[in-house]
BATOR-870870 format. One line per field, with one value per atom (N, C-alpha, C): residue number from 1; residue in one letter; atom name; y, x, z. Coordinates in pm, whole numbers, plus 50000, padded with zeros to 5 digits. Example, Ala and Ser with C-alpha at 12.3 -4.5 7.8 and 13.67 -1.06 7.14 Angstrom:
BEGIN
i = c(1 1 1 2 2 2)
aa = c(A A A S S S)
at = c(N CA C N CA C)
py = c(49431 49550 49670 49775 49894 50003)
px = c(51319 51230 51320 51285 51367 51290)
pz = c(50780 50780 50780 50708 50714 50787)
This chain:
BEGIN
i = c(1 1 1 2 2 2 3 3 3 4 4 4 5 5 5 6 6 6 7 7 7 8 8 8 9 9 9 10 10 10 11 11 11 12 12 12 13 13 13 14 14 14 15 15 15 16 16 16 17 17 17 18 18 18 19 19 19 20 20 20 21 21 21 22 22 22 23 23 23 24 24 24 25 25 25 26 26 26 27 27 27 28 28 28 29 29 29 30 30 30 31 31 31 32 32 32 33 33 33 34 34 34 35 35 35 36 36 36 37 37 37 38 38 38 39 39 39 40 40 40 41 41 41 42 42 42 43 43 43 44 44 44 45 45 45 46 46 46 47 47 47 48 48 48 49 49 49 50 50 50 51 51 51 52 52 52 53 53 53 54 54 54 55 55 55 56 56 56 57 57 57 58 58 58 59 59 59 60 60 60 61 61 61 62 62 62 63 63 63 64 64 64 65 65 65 66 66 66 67 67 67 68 68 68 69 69 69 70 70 70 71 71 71 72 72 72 73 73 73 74 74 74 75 75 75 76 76 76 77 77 77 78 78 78 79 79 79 80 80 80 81 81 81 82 82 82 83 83 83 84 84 84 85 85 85 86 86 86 87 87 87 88 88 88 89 89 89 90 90 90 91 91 91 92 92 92 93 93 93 94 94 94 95 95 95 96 96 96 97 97 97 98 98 98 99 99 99 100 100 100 101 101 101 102 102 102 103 103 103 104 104 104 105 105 105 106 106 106 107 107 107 108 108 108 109 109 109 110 110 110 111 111 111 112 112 112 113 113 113 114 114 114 115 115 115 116 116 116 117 117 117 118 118 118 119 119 119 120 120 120 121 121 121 122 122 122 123 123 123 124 124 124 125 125 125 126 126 126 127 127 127 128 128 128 129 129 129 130 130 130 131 131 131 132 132 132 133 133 133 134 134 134 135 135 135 136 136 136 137 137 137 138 138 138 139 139 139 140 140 140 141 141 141 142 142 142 143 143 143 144 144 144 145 145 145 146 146 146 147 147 147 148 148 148 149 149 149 150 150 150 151 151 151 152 152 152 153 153 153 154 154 154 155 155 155 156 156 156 157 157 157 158 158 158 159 159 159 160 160 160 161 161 161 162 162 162 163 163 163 164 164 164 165 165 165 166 166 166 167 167 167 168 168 168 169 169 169 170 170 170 171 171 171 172 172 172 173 173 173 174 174 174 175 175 175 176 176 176 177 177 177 178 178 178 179 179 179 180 180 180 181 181 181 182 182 182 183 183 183 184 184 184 185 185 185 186 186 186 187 187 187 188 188 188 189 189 189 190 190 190 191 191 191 192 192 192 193 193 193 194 194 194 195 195 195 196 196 196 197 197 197 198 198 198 199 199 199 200 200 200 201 201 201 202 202 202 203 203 203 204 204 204 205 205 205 206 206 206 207 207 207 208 208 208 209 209 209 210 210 210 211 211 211 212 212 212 213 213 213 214 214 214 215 215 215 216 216 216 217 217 217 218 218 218 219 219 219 220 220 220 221 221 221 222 222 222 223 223 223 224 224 224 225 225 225 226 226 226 227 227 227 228 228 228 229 229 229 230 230 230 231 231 231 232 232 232 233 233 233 234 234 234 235 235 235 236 236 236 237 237 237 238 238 238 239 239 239 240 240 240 241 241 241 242 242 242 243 243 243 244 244 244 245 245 245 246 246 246 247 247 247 248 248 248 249 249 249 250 250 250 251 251 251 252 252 252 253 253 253 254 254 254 255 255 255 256 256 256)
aa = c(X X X X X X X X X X X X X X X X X X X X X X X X X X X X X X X X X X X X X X X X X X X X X X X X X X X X X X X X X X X X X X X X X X X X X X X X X X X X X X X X X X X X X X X X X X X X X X X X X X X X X X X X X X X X X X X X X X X X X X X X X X X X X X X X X X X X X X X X X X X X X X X X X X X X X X X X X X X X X X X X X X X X X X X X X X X X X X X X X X X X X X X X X X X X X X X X X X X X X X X X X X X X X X X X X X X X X X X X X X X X X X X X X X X X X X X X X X X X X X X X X X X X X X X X X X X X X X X X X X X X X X X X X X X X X X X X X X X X X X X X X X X X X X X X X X X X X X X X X X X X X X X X X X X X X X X X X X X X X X X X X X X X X X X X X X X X X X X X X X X X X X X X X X X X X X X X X X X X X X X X X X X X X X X X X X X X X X X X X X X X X X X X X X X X X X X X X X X X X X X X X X X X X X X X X X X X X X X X X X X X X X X X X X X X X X X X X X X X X X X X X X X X X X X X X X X X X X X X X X X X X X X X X X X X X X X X X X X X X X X X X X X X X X X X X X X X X X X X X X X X X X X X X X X X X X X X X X X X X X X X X X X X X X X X X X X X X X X X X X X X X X X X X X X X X X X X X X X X X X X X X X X X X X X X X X X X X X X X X X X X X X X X X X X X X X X X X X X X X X X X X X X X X X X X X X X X X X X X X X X X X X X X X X X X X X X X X X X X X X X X X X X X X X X X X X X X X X X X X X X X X X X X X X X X X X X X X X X X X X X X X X X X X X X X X X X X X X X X X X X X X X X X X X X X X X X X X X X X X X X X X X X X X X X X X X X X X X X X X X X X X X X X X X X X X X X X X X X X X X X X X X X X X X X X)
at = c(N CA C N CA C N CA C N CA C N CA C N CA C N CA C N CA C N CA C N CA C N CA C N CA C N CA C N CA C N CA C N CA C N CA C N CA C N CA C N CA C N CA C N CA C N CA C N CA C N CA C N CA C N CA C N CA C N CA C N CA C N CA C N CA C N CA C N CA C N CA C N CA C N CA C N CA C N CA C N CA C N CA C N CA C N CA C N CA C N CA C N CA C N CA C N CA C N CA C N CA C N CA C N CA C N CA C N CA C N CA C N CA C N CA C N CA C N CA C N CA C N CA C N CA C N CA C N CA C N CA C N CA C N CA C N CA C N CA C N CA C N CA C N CA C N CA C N CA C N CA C N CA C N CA C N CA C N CA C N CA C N CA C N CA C N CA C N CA C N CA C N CA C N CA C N CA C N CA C N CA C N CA C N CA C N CA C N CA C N CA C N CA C N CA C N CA C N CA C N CA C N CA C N CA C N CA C N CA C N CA C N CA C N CA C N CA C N CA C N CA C N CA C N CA C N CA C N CA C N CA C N CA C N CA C N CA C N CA C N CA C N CA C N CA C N CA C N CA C N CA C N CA C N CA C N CA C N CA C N CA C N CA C N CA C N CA C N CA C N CA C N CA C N CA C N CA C N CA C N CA C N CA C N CA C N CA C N CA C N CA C N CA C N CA C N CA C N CA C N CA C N CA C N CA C N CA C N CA C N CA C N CA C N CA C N CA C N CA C N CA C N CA C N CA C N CA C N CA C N CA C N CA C N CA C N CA C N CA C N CA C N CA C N CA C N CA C N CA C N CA C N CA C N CA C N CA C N CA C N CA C N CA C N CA C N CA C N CA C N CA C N CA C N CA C N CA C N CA C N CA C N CA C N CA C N CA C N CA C N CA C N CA C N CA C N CA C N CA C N CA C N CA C N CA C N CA C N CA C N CA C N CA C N CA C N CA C N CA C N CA C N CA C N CA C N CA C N CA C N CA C N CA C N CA C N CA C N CA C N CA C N CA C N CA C N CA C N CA C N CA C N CA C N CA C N CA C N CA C N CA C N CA C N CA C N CA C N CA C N CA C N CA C N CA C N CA C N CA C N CA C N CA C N CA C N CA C N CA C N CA C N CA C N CA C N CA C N CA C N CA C N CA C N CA C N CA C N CA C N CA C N CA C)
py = c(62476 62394 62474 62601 62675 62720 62669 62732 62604 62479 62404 62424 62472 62490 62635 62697 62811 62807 62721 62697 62584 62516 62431 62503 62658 62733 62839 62869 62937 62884 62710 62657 62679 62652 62642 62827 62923 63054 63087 63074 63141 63028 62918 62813 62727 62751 62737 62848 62809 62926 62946 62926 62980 63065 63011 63161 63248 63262 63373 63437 63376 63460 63587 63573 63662 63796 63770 63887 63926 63861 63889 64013 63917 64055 64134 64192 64263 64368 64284 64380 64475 64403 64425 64605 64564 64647 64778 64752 64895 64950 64827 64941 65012 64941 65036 65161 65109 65285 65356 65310 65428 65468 65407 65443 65577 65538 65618 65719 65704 65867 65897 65895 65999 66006 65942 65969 66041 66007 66061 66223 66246 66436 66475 66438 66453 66440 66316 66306 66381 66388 66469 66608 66658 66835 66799 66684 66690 66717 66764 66749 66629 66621 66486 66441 66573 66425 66377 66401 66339 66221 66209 66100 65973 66041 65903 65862 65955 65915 65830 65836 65744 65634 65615 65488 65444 65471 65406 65324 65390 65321 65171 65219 65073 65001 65002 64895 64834 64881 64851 64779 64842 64774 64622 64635 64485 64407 64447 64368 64290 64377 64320 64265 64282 64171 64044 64059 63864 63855 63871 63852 63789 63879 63803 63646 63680 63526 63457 63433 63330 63314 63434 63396 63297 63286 63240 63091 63071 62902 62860 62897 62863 62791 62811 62716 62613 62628 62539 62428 62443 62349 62227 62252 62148 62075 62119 62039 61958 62058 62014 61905 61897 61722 61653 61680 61604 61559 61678 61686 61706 61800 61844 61760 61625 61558 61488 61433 61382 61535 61658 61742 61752 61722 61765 61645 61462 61375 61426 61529 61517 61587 61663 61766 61920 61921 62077 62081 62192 62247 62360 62386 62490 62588 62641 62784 62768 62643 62639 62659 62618 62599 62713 62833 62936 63030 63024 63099 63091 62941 62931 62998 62960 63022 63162 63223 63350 63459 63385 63427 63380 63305 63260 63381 63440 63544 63682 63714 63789 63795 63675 63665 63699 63680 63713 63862 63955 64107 64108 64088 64120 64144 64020 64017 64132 64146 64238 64412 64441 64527 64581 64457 64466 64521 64437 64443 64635 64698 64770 64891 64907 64963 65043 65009 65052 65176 65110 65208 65354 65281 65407 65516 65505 65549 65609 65587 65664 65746 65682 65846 65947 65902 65980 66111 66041 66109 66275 66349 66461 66543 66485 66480 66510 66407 66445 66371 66269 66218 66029 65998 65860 65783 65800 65725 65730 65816 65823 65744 65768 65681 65529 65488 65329 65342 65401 65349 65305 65416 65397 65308 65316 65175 65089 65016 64899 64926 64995 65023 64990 65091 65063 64930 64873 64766 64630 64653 64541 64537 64665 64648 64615 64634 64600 64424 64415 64256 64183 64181 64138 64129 64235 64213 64110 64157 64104 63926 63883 63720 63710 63766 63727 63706 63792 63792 63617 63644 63533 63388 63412 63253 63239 63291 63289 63237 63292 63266 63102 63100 62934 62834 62901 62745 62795 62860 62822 62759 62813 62751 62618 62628 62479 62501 62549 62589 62701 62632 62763 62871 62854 62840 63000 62913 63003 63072 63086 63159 63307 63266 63404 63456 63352 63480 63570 63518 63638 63750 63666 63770 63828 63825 63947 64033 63980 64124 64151 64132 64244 64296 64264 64354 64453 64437 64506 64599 64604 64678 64753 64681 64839 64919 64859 64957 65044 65017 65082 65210 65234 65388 65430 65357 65400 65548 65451 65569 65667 65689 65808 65903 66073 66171 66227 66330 66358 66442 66490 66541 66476 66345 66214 66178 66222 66158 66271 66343 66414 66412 66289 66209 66176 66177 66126 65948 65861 65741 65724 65797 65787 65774 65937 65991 65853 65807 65729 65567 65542 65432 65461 65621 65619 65635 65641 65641 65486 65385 65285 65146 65232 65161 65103 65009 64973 65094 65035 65112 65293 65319 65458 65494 65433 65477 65490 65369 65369 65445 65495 65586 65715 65756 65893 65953 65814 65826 65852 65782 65834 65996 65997 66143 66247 66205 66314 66309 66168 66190 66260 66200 66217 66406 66453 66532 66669 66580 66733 66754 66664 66660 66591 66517 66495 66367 66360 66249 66185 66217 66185 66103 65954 65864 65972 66064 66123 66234 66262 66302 66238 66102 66018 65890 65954 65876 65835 65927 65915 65834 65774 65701 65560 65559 65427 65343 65412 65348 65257 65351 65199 65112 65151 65007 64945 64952 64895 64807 64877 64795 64728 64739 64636 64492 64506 64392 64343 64431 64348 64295 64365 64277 64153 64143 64035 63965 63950 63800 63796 63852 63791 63733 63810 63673 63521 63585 63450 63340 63440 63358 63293 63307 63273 63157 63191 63080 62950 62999 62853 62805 62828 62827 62695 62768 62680 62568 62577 62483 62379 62416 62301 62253 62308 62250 62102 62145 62068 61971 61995 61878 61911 61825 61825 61820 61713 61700 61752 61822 61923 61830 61878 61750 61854 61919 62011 61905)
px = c(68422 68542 68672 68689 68797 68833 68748 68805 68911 68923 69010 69122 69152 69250 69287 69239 69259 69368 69321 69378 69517 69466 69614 69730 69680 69819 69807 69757 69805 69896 69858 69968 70098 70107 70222 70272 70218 70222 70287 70229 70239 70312 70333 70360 70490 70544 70698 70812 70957 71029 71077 71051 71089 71010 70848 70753 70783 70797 70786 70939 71020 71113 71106 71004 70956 70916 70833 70818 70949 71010 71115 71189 71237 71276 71215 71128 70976 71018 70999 71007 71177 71260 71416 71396 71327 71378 71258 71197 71100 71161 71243 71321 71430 71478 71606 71580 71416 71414 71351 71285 71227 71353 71447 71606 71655 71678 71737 71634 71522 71443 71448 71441 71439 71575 71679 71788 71919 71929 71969 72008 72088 72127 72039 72066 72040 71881 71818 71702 71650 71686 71568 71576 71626 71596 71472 71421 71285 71159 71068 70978 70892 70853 70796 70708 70621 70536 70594 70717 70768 70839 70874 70944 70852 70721 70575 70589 70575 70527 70640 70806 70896 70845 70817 70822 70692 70591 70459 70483 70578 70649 70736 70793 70875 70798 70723 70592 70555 70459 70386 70455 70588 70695 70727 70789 70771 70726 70599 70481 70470 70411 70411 70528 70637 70731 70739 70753 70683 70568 70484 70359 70328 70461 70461 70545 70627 70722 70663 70583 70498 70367 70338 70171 70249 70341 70409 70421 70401 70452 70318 70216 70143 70049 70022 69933 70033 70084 70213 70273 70283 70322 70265 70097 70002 70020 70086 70102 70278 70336 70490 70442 70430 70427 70297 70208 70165 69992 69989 69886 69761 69739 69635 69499 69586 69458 69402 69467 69414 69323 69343 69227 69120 69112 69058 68919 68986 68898 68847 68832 68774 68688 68568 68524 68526 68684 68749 68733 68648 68673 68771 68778 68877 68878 68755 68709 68738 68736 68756 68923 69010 69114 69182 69117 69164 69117 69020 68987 69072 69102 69107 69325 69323 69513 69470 69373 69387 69345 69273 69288 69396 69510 69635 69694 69754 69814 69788 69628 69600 69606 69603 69693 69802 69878 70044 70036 69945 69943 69934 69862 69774 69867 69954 70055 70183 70234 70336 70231 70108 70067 70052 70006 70032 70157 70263 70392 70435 70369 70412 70361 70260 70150 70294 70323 70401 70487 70533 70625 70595 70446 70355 70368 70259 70275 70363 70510 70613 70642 70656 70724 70637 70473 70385 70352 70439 70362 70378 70266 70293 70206 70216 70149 70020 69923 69808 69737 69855 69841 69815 69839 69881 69771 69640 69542 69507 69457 69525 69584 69722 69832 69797 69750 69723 69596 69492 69411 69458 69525 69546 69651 69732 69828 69715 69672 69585 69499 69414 69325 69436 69527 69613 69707 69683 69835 69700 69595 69513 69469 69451 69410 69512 69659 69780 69826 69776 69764 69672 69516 69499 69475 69517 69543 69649 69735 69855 69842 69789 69733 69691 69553 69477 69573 69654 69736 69816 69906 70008 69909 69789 69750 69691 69632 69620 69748 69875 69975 70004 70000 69988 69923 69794 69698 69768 69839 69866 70005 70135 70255 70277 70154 70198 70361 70433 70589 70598 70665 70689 70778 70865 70993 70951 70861 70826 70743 70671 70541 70610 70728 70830 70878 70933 70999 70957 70800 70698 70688 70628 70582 70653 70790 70857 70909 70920 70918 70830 70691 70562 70581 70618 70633 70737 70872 70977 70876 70835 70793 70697 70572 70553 70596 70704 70762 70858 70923 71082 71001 70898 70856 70799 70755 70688 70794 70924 71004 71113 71035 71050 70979 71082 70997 70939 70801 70753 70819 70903 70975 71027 71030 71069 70922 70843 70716 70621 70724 70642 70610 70620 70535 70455 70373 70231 70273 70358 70356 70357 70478 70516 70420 70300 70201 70058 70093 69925 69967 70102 70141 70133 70161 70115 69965 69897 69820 69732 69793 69718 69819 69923 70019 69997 69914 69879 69989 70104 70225 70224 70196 70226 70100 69963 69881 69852 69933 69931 70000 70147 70251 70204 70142 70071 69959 69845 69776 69807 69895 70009 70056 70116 70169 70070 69945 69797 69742 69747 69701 69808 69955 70098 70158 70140 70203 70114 70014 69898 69818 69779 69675 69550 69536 69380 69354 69273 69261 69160 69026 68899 68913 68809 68812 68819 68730 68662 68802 68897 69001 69145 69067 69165 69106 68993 68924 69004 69098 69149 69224 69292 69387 69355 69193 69179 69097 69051 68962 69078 69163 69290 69313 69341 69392 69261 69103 68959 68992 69019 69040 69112 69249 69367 69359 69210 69193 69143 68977 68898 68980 69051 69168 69248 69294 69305 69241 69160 69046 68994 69010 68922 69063 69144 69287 69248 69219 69223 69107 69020 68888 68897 68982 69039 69123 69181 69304 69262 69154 69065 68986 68906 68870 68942 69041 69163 69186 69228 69258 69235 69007 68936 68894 68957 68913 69049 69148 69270 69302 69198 69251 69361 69378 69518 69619 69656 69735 69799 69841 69864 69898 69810 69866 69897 70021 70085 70182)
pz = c(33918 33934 33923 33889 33856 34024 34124 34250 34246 34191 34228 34187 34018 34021 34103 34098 34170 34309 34372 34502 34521 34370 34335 34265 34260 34176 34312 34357 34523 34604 34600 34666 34615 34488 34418 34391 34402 34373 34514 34643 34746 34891 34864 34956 34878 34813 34783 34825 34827 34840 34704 34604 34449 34422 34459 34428 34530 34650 34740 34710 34629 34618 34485 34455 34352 34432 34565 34678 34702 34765 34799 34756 34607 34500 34493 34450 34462 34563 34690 34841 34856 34764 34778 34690 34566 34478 34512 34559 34615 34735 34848 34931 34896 34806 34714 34617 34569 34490 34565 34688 34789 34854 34917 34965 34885 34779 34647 34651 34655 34595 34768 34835 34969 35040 34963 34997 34943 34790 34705 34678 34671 34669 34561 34380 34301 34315 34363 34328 34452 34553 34627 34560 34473 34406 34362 34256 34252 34317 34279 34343 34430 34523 34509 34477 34440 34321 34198 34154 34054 34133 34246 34292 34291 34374 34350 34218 34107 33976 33958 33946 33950 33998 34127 34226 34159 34123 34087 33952 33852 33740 33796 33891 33920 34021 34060 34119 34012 33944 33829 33747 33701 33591 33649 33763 33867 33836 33867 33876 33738 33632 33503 33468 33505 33466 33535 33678 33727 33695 33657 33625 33465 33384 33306 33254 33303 33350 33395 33526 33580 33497 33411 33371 33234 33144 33044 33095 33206 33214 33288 33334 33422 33358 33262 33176 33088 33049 32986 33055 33186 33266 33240 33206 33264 33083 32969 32872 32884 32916 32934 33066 33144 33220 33231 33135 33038 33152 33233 33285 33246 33124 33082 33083 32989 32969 33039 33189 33322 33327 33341 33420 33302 33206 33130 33103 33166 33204 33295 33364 33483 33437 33559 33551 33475 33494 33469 33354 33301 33140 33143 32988 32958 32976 33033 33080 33173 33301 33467 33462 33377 33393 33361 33215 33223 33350 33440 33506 33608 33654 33803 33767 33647 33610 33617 33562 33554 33734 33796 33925 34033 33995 34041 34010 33849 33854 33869 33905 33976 34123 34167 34339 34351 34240 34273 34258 34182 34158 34278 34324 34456 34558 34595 34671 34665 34518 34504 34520 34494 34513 34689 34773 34938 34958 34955 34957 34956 34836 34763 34882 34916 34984 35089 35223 35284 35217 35087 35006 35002 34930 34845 34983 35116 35226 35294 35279 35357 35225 35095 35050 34999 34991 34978 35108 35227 35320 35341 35405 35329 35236 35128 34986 34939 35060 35078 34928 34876 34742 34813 34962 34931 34897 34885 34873 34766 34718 34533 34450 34504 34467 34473 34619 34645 34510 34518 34426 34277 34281 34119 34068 34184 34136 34158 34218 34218 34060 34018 33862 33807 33790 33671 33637 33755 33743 33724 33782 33707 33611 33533 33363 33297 33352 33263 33281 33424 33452 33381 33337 33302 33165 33115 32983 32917 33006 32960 32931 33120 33104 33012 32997 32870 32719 32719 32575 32607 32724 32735 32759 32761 32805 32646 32577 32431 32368 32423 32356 32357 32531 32574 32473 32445 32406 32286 32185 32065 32043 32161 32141 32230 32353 32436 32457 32458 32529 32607 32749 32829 32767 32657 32653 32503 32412 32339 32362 32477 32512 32578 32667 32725 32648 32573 32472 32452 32370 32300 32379 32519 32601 32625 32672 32688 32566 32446 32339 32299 32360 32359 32460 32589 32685 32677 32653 32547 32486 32368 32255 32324 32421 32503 32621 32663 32793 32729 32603 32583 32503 32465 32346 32539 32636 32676 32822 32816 32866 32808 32665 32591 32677 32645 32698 32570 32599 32553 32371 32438 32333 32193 32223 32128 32045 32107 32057 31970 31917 31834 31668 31627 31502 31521 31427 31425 31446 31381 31426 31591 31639 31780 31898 31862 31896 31924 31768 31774 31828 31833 31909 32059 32099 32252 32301 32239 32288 32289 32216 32210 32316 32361 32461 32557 32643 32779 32810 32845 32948 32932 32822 32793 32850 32905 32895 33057 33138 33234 33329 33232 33316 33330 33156 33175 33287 33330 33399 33543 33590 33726 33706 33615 33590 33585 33576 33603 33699 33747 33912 34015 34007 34105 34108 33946 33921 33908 33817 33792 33886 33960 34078 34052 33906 33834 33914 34020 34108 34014 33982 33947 33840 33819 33735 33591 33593 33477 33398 33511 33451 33387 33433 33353 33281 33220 33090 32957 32963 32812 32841 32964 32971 33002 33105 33129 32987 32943 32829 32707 32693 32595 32661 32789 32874 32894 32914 32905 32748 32651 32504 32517 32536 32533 32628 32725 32794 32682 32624 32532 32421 32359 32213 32289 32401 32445 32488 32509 32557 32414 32348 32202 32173 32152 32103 32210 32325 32415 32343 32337 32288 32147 32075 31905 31969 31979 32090 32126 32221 32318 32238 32082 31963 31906 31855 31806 31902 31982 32111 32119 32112 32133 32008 31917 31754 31732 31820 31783 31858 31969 32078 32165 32269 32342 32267 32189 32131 31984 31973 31843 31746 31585 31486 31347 31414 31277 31198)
């Protein structure tokens, strides 16, 4: 039953002009930093695989930011106008309903990742890096996607507010993007150190910077990087799974 909702948040994801203006932006701000990096005096002295590794940061960063704004209300909606418990007479359980939300905001990755593709391609070209590049933005931007859901829809079934669910989500998203565009040089404490390495973002930028910069194409040379972001899914679906726990212990209706 989760293909139903599935296809009832596609509509609403991909067949409005409020959601497609999320592409939009999306499509605006990748021709402006591909503009800027192959046009720029200053920035073309770089090399260009530091320009990819730039541009693969602001895809990705994108991404996880509508991704997290829309994943923050997408389950919330269905308590704020008071839908829940009509789907919940029905057929649809709570697993169909987290699924069919959680493959909605993996459609919208999906979309800003297409979108993105063209980008990757013209300023890669050359490089002998662009396929690479497409892969690994796609790995990396879906372990950071779905982690992230998993965290923000956990967040959902415990605050039921769109309102307080963004907040959160965006000062967890805050707290790991801002250590994460520290340079290396900043990060030489052991706190700094053992917070980067357990960073989705720090873990994901570094991994670009080994494929874009060092040349380390191979899954196996970037083990150290995909395996936190492999955990940071699993610590989130167990929050999710504590969450949907709680959820169904409390009912629809919250009685704090």
């Amino acid at each position: 039953m989760f293909t139903h909702i599935w296809k009832k948040e596609i509509r609403g994801e991909l067949y409005t002009w409020k959601s497609m203006l999320w592409l939009v932006i999306a499509s605006l701000l990748f021709s402006f930093t591909s503009y800027l990096l192959l046009t720029n005096q200053e920035l073309s002295l770089l090399d260009q695989t530091e320009l990819l590794w730039l541009l693969g940061k602001i895809i990705i960063g994108v991404a996880l930011l509508i991704v997290t704004i829309d994943a923050s209300s997408i389950v919330n909606v269905e308590f704020e106008k008071e839908t829940a418990e009509s789907l919940f007479l029905s057929p649809i359980s709570l697993k169909d309903l987290i699924l069919g939300k959680l493959f909605a905001s993996l459609t919208l990755w999906a979309a800003i990742f297409v979108i993105s593709i063209p980008y990757i391609i013209v300023t890669s070209a050359g490089s002998h890096l662009a396929w690479a590049f497409v892969g690994y933005v796609a790995l990396l931007g879906t372990l950071g996607v779905v982690g992230l859901v998993f965290l923000i829809f956990g967040l959902s079934l415990l605050y039921r507010s769109s309102k307080n669910t963004i907040t959160t989500a965006l000062i967890i998203l805050l707290a790991f993007a801002t250590p994460a565009l520290f340079t290396s040089t900043l990060k030489n404490d052991i706190v700094s150190q053992t917070f980067s390495v357990v960073n989705p973002i720090d873990n994901i930028f570094n991994s670009l910077d080994n494929v874009l910069v060092d040349y380390k194409t191979s899954l196996l040379e970037n083990w150290q990087f995909l395996l936190p972001l492999i955990i940071f899914c699993a610590v989130a679906f167990l929050f999710l799974f504590v969450s949907a726990k709680r959820f169904t212990k409390q009912g629809i209706i919250k009685n704090d």
